[in-house]
MOPAC internal coordinates of N, CA, C and O (Angstrom, degrees):
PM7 1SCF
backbone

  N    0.0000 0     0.00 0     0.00 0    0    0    0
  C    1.4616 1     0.00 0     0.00 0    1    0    0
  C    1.5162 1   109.07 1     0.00 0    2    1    0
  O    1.2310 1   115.82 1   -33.62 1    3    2    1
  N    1.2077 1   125.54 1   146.38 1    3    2    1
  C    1.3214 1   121.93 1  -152.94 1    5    3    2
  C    1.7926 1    97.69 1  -133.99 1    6    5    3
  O    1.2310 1   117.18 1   -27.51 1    7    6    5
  N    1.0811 1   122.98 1   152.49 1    7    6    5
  C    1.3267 1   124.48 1  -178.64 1    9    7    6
  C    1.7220 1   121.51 1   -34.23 1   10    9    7
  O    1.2310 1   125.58 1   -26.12 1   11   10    9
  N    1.3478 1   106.88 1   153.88 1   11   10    9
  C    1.4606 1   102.52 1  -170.23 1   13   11   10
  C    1.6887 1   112.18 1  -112.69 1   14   13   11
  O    1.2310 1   107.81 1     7.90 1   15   14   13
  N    1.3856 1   140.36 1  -172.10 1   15   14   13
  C    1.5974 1   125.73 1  -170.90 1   17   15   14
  C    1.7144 1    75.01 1  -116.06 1   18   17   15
  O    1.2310 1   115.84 1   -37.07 1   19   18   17
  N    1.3068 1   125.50 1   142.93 1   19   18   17
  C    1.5715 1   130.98 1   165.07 1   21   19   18
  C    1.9226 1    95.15 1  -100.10 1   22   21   19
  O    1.2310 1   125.12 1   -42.36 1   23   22   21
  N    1.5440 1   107.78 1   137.64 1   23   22   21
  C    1.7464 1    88.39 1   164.54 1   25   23   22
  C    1.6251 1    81.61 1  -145.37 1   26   25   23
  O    1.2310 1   126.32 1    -1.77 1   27   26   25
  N    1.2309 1   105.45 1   178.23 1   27   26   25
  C    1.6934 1   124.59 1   177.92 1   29   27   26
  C    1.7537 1    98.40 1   -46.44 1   30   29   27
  O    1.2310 1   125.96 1   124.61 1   31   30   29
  N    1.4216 1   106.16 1   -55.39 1   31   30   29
  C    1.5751 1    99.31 1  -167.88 1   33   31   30
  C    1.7698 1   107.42 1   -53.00 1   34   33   31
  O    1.2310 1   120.38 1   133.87 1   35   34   33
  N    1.7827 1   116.89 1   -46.13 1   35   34   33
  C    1.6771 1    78.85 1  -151.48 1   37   35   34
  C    1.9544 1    76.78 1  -126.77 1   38   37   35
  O    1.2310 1   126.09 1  -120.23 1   39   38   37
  N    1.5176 1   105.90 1    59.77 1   39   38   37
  C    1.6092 1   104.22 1   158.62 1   41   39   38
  C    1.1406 1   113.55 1   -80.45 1   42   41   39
  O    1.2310 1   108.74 1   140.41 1   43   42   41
  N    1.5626 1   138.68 1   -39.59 1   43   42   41
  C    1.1932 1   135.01 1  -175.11 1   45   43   42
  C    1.7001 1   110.25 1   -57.33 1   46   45   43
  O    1.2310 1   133.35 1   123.76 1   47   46   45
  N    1.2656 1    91.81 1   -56.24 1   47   46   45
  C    2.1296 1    95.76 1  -176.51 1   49   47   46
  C    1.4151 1    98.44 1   -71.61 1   50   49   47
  O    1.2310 1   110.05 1   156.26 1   51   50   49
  N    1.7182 1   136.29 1   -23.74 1   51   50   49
  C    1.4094 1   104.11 1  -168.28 1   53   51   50
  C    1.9545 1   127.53 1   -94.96 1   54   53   51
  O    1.2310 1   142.22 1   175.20 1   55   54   53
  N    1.9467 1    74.45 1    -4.80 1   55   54   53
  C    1.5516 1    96.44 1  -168.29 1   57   55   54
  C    1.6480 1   105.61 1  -129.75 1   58   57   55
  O    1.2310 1   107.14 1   133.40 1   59   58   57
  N    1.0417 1   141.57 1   -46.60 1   59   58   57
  C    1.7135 1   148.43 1  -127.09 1   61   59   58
  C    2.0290 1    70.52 1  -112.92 1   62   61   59
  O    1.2310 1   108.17 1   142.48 1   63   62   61
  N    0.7357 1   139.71 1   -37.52 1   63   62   61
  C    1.7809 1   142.55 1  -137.76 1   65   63   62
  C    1.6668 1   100.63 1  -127.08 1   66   65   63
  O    1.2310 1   116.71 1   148.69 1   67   66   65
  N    1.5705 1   123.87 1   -31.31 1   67   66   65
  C    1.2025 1   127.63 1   166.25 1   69   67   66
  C    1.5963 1   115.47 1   -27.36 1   70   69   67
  O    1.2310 1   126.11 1   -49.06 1   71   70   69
  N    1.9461 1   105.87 1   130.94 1   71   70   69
  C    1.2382 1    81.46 1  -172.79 1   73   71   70
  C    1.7081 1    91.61 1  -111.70 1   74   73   71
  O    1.2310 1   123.10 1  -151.75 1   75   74   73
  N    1.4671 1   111.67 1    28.25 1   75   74   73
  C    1.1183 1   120.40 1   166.84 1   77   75   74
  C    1.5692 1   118.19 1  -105.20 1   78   77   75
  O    1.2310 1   102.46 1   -25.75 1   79   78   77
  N    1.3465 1   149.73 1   154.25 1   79   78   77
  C    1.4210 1   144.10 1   154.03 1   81   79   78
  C    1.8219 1    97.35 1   -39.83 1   82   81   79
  O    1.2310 1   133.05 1   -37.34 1   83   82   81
  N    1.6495 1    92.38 1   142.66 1   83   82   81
  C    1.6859 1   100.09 1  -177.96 1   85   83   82
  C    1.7345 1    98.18 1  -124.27 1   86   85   83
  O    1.2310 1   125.43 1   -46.43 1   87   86   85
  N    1.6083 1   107.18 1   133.57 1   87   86   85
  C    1.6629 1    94.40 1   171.34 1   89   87   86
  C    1.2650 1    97.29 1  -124.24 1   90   89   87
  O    1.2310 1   119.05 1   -69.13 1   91   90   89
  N    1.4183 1   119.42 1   110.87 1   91   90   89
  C    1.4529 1   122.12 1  -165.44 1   93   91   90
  C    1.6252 1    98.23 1  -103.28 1   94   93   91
  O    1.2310 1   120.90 1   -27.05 1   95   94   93
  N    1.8219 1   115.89 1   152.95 1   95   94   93
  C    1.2334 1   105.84 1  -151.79 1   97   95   94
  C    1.1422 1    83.04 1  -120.94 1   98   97   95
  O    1.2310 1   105.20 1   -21.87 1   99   98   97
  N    1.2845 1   145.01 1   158.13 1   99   98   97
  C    1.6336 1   155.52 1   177.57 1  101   99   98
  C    1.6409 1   104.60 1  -124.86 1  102  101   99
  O    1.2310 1   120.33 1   -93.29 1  103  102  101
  N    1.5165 1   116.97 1    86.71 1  103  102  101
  C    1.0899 1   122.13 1   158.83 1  105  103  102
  C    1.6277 1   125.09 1  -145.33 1  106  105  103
  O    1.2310 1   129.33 1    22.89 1  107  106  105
  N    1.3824 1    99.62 1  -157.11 1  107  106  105
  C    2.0343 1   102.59 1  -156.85 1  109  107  106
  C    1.3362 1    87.70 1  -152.02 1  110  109  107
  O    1.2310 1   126.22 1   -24.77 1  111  110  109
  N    1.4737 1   105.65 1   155.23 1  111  110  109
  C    1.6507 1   124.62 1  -173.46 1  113  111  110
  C    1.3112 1    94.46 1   -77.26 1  114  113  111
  O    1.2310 1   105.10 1   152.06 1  115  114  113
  N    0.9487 1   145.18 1   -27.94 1  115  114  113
  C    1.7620 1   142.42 1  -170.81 1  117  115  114
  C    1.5268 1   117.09 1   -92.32 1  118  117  115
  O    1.2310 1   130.74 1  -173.96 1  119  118  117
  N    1.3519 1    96.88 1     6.04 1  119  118  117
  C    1.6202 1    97.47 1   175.76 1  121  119  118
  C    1.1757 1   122.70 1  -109.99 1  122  121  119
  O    1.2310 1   125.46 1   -62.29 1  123  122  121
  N    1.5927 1   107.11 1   117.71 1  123  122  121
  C    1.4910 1   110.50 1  -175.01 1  125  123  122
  C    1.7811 1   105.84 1   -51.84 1  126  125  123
  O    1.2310 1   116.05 1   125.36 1  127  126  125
  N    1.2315 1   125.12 1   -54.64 1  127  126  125
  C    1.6430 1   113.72 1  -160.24 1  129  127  126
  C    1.4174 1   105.95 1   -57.21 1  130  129  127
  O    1.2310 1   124.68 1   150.09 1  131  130  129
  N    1.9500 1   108.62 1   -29.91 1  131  130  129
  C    1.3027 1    99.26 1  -169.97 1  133  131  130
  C    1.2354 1   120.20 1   -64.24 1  134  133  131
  O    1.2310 1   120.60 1   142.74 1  135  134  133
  N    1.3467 1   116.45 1   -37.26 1  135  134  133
  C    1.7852 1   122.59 1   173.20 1  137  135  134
  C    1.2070 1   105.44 1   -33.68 1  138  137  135
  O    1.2310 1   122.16 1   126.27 1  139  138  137
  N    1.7129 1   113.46 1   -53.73 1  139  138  137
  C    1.3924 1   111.59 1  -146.64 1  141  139  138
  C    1.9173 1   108.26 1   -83.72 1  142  141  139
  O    1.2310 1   131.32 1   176.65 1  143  142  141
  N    0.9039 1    95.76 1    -3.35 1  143  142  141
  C    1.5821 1    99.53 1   164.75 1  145  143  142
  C    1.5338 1   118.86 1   -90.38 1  146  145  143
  O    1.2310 1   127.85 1   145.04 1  147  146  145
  N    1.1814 1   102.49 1   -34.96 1  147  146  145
  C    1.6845 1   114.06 1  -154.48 1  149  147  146
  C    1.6271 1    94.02 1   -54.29 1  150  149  147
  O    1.2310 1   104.36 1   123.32 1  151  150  149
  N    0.9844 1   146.47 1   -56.68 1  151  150  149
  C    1.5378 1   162.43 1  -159.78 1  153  151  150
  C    2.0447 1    96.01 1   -54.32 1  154  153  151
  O    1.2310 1   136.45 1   127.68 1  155  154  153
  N    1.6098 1    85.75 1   -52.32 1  155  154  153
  C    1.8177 1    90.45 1  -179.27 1  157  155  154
  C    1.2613 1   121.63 1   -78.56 1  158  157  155
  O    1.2310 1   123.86 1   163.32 1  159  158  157
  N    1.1746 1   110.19 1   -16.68 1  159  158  157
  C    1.7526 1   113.41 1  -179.19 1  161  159  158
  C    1.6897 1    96.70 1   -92.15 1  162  161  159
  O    1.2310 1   110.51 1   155.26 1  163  162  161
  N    1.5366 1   135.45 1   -24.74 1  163  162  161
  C    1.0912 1   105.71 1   165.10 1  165  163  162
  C    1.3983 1   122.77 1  -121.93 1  166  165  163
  O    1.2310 1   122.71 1  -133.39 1  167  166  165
  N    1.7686 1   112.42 1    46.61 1  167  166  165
  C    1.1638 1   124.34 1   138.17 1  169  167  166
  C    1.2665 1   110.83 1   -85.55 1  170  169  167
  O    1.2310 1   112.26 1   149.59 1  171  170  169
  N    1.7185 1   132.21 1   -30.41 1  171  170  169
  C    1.6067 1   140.87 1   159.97 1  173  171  170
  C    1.5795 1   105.40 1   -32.39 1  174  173  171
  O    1.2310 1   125.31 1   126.63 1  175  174  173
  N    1.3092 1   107.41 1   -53.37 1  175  174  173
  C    1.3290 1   113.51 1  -147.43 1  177  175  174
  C    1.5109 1    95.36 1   -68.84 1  178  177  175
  O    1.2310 1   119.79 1   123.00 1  179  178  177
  N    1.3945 1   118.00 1   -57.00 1  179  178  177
  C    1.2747 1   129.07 1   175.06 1  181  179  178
  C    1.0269 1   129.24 1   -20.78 1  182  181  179
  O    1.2310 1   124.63 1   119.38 1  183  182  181
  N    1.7613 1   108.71 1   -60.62 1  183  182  181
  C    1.1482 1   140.06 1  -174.65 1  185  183  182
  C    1.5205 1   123.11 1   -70.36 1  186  185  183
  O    1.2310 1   113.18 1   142.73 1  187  186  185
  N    1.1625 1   130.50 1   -37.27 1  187  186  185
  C    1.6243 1   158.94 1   159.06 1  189  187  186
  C    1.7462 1   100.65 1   -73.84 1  190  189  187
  O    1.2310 1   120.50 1   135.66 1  191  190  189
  N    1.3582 1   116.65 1   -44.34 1  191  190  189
  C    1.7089 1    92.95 1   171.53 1  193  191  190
  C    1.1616 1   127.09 1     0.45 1  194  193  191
  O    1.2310 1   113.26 1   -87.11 1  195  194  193
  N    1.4695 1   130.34 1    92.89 1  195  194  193
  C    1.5845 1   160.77 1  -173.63 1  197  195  194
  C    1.3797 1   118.09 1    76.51 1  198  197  195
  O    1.2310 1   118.00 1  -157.60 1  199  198  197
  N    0.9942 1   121.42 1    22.40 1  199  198  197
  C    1.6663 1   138.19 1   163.84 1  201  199  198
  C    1.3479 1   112.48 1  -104.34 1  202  201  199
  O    1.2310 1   119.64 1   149.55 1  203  202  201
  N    1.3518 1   118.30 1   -30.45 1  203  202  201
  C    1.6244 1   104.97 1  -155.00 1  205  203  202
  C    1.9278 1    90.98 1  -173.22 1  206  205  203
  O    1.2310 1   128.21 1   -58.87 1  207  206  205
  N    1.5375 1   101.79 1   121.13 1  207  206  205
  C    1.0878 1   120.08 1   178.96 1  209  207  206
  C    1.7034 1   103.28 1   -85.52 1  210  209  207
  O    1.2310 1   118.03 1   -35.43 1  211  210  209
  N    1.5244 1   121.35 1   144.57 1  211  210  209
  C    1.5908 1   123.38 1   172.85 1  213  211  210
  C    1.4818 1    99.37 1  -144.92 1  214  213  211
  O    1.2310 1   131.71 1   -68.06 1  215  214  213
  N    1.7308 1    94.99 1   111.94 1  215  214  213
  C    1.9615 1   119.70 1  -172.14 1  217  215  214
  C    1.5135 1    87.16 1  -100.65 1  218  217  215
  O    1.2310 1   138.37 1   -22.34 1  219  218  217
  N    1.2697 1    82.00 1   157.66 1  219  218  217
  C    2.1549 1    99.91 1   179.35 1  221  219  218
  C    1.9296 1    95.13 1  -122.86 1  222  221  219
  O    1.2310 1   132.22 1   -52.45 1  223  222  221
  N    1.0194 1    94.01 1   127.55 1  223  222  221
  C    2.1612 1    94.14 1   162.43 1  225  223  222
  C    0.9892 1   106.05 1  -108.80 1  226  225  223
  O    1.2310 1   115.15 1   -74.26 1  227  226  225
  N    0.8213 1   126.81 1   105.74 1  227  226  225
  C    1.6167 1   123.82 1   158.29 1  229  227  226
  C    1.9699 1   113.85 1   -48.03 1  230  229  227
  O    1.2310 1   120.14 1   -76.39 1  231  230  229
  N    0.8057 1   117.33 1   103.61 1  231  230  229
  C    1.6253 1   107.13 1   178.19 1  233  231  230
  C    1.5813 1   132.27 1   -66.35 1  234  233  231
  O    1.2310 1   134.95 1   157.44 1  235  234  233
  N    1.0022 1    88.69 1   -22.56 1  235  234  233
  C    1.5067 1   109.15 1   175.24 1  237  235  234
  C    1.6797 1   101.05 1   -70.13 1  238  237  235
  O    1.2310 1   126.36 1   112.80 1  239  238  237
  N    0.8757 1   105.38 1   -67.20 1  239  238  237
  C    2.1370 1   105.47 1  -175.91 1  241  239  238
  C    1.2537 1    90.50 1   -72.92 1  242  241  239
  O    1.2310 1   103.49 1   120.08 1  243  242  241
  N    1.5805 1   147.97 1   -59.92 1  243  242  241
  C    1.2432 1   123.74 1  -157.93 1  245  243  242
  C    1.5592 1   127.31 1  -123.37 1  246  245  243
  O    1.2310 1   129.83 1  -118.62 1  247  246  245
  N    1.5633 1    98.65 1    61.38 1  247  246  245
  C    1.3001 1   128.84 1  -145.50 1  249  247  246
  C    2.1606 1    86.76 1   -74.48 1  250  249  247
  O    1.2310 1   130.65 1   145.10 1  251  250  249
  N    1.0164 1    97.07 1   -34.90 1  251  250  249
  C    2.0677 1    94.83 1   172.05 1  253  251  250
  C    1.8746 1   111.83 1   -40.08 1  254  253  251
  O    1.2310 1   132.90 1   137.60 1  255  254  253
  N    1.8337 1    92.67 1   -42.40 1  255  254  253
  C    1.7788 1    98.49 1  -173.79 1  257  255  254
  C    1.7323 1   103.85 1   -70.29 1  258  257  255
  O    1.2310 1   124.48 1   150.32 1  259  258  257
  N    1.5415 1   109.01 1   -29.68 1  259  258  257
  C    1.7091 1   110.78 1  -178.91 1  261  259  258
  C    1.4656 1   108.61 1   -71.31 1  262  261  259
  O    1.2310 1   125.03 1   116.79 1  263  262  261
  N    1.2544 1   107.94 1   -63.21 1  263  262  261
  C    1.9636 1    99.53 1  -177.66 1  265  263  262
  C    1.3755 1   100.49 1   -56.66 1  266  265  263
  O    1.2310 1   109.48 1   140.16 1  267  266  265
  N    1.5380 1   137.33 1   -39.84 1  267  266  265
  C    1.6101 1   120.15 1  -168.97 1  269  267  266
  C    1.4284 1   109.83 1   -59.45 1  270  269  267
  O    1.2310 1   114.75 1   153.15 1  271  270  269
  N    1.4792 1   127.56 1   -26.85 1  271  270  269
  C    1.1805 1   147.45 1  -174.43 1  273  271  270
  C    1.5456 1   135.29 1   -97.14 1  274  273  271
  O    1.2310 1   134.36 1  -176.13 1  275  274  273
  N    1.6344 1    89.83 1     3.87 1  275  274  273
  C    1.4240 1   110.07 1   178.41 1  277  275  274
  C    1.8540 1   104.13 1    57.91 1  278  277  275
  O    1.2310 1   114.40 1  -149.85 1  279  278  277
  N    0.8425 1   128.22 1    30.15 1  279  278  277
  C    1.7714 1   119.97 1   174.14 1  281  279  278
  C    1.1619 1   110.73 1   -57.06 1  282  281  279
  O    1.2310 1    89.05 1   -78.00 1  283  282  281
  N    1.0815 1   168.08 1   102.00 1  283  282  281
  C    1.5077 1   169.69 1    50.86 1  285  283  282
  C    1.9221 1   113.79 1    40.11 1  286  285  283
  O    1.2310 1   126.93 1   139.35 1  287  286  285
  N    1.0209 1   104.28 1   -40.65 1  287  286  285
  C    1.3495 1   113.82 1   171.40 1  289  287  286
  C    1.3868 1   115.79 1  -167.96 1  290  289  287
  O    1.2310 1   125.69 1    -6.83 1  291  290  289
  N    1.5010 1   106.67 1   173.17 1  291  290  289
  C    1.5610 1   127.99 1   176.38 1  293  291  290
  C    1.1704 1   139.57 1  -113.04 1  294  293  291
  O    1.2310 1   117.28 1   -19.31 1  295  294  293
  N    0.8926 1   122.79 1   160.69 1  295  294  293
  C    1.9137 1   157.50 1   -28.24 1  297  295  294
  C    2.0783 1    74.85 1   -43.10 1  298  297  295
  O    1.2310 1   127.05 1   -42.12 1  299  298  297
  N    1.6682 1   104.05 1   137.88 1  299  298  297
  C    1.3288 1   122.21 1   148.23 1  301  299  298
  C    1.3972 1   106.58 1  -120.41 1  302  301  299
  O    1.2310 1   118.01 1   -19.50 1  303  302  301
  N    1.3009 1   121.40 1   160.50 1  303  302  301
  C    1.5114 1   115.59 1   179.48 1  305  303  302
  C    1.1167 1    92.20 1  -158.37 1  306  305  303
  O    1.2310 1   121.65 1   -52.12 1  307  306  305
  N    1.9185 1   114.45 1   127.88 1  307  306  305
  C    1.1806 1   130.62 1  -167.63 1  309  307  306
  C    1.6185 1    89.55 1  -113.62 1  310  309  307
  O    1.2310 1   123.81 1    -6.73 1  311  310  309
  N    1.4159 1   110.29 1   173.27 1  311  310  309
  C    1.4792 1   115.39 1   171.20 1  313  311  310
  C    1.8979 1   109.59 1  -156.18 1  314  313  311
  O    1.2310 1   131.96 1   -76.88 1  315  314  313
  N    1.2521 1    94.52 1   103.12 1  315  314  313
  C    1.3471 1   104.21 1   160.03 1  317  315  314
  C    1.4717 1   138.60 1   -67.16 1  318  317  315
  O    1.2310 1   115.97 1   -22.81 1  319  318  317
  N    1.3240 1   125.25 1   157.19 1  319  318  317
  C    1.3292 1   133.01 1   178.09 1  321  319  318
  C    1.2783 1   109.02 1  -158.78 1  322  321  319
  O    1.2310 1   112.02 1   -71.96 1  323  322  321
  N    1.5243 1   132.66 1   108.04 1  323  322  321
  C    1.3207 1   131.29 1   165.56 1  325  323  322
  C    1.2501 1   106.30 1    51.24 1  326  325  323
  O    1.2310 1   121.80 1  -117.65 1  327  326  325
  N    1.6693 1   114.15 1    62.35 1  327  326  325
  C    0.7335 1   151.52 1   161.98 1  329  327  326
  C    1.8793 1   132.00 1    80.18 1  330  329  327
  O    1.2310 1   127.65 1   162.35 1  331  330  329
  N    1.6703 1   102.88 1   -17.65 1  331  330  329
  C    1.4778 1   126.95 1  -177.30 1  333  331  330
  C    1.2872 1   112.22 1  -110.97 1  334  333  331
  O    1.2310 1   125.83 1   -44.60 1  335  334  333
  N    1.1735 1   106.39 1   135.40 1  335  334  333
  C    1.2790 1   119.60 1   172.57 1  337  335  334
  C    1.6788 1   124.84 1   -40.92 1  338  337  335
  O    1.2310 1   120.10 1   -56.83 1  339  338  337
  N    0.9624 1   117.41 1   123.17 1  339  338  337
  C    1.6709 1   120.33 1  -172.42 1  341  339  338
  C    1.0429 1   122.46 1   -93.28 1  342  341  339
  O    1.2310 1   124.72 1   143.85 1  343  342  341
  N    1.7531 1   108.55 1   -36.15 1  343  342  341
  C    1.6831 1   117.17 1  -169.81 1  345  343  342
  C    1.1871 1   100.59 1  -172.24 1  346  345  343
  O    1.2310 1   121.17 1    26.52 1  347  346  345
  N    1.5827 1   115.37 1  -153.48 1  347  346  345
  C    1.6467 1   110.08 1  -139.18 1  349  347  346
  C    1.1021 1   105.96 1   159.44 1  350  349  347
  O    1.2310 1   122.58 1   -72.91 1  351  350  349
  N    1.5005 1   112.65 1   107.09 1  351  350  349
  C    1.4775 1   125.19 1   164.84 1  353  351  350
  C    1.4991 1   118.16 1  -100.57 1  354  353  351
  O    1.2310 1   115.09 1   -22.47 1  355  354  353
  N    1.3116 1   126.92 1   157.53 1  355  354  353
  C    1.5334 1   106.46 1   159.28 1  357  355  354
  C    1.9128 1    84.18 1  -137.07 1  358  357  355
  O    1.2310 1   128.64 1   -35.47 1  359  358  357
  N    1.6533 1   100.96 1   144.53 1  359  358  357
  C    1.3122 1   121.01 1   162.93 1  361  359  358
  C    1.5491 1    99.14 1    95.80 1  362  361  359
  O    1.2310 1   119.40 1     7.32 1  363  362  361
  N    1.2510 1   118.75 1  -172.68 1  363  362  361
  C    1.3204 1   136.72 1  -142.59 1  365  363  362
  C    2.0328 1    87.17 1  -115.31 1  366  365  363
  O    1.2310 1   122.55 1   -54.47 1  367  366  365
  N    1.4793 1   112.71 1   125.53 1  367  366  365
  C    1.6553 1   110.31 1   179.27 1  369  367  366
  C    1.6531 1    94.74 1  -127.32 1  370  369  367
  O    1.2310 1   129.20 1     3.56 1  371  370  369
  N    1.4487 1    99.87 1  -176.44 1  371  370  369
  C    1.7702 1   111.27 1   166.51 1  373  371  370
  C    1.7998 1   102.13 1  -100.12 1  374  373  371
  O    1.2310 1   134.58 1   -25.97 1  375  374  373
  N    0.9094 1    89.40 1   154.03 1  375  374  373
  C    1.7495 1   121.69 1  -177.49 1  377  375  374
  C    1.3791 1   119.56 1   -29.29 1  378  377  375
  O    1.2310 1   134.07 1   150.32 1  379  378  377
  N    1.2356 1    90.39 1   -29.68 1  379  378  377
  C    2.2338 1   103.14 1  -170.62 1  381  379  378
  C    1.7703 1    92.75 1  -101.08 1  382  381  379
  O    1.2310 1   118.35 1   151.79 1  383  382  381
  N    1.4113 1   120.76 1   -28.21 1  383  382  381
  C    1.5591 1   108.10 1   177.87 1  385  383  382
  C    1.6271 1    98.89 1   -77.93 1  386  385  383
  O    1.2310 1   116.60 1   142.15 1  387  386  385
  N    1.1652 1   124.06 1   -37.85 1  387  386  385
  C    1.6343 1   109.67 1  -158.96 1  389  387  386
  C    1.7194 1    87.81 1   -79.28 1  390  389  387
  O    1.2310 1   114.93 1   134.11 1  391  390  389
  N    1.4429 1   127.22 1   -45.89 1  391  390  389
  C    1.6719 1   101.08 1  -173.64 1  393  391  390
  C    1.6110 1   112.01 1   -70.09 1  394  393  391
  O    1.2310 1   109.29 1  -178.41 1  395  394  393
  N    1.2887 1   137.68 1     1.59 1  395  394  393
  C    1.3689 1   148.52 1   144.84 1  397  395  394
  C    1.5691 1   111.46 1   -34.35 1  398  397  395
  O    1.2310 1   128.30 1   149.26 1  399  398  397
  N    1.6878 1   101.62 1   -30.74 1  399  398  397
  C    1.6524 1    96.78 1   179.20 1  401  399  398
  C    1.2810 1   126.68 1   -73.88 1  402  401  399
  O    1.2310 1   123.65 1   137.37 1  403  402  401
  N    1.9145 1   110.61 1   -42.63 1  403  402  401
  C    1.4044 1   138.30 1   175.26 1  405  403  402
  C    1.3798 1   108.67 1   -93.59 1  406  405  403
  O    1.2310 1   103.31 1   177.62 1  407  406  405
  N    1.4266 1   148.28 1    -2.38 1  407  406  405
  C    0.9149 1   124.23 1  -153.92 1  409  407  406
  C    1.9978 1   118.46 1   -82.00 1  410  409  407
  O    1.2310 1   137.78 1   153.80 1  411  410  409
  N    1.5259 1    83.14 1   -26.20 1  411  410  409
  C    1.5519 1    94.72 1  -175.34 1  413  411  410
  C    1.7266 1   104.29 1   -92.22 1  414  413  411
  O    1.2310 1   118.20 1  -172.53 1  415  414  413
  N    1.3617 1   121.03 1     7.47 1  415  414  413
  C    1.7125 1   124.16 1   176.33 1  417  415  414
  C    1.5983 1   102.50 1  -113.06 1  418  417  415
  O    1.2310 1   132.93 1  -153.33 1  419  418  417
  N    0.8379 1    92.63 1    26.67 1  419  418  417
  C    2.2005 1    97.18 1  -178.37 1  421  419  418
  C    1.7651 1    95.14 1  -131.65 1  422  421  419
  O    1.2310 1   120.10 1   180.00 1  423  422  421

């Protein structure tokens, strides 16, 4: 299973209602760090297939989900669990720090 699009319409059912851990990614096509994650978050996604959901926001189109979420900058990566926020990255990491976020909620 490969990353999902998060938008205002279906954040509540894809993330807040998840009955899996959600690591939703807060980025933009113009961002260099974001590229450089994007490849690892959906080898994540792959890899966690039915453990652990990984949403993409685009900030630019759903810039309502960034100010509700305080985003300040990019790649941010929030991580849900039954419905609340769990953790929290900001910026672009390697593969073994970002599953450092979920590893102990899976």
């Amino acid at each position: 299973m490969s990353s999902i699009t998060i938008t205002v319409d279906n954040f509540e059912s894809e993330v807040l209602q998840s009955p899996v851990p959600v690591l939703v990614d807060f980025w933009a096509k113009w961002c260099g760090p974001c590229k450089m994650i994007s490849p690892v978050l959906e080898q994540i996604a792959d890899e966690y297939s039915g453990q652990l959901k990984v949403g993409k926001i685009n900030v630019d189109e759903e810039s309502v989900l960034a100010e509700q979420h305080g985003v300040n900058s990019i790649p941010t990566l929030f991580l849900y669990k039954d419905g609340a926020l769990a953790g929290q990255r900001n910026g672009a990491a390697p593969k073994h720090e970002i599953e450092a976020l979920f590893k102990d909620l899976i």
